[in-house]
C-alpha positions in Angstrom: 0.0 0.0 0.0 2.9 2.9 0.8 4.3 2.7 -2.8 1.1 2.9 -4.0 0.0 5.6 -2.0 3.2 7.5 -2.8 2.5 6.8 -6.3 -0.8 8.2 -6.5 0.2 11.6 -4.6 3.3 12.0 -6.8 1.3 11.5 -9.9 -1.7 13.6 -8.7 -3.8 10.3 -10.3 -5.5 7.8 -9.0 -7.3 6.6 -12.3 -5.1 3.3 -12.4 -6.8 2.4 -8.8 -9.8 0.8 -8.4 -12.8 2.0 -6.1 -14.4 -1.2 -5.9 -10.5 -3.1 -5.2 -9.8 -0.7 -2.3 -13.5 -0.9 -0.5 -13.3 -4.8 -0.8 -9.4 -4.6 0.4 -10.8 -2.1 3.0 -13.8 -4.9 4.2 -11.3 -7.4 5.0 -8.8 -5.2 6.7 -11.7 -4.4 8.4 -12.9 -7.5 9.4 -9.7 -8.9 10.3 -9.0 -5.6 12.9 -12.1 -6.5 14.0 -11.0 -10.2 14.7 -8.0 -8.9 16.6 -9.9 -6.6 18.9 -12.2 -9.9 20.0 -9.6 -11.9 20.4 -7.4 -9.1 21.8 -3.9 -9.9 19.9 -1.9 -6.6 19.9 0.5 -7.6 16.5 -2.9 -8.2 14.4 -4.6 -4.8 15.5 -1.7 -3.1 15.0 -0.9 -4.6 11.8 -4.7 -4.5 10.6 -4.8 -0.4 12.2 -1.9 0.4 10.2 -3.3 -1.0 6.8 -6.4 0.4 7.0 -5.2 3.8 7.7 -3.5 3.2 4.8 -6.6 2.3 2.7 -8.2 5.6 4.1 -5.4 7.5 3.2 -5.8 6.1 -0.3 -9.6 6.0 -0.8 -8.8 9.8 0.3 -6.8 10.6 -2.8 -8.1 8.9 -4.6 -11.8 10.3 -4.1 -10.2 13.9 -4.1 -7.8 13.5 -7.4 -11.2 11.7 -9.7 -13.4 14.6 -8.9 -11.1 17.3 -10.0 -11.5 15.1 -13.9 
């Protein structure tokens, strides 16, 4: 996700990313967060926290850098 992300601000273009990839991506980070908060493993909700702050940050530009086509 971070050389993607990087990608996408340092192109200003997010057209090669796909909504629908990053919102299912996004479910199982999600889910999987969720898992680690029942279960109350520190390594997954960290890992899962991470990623999915990641996925936000990219859903983000990549929301903000379609409208302005």
């Amino acid at each position: 996700m971070v050389p993607q992300l990087h990608s996408i601000w340092k192109r200003k273009s997010a057209r090669d990313v796909s909504l629908a990839m990053i919102l299912i991506f996004g479910l199982g980070v999600v889910l999987w967060l969720t898992y680690g908060i029942m279960i109350r493993s520190t390594p997954v909700i960290v890992a899962n926290g991470a990623t999915l702050a990641l996925i936000l940050a990219t859903m983000a530009l990549k929301l903000r850098y379609d409208r302005r086509r």
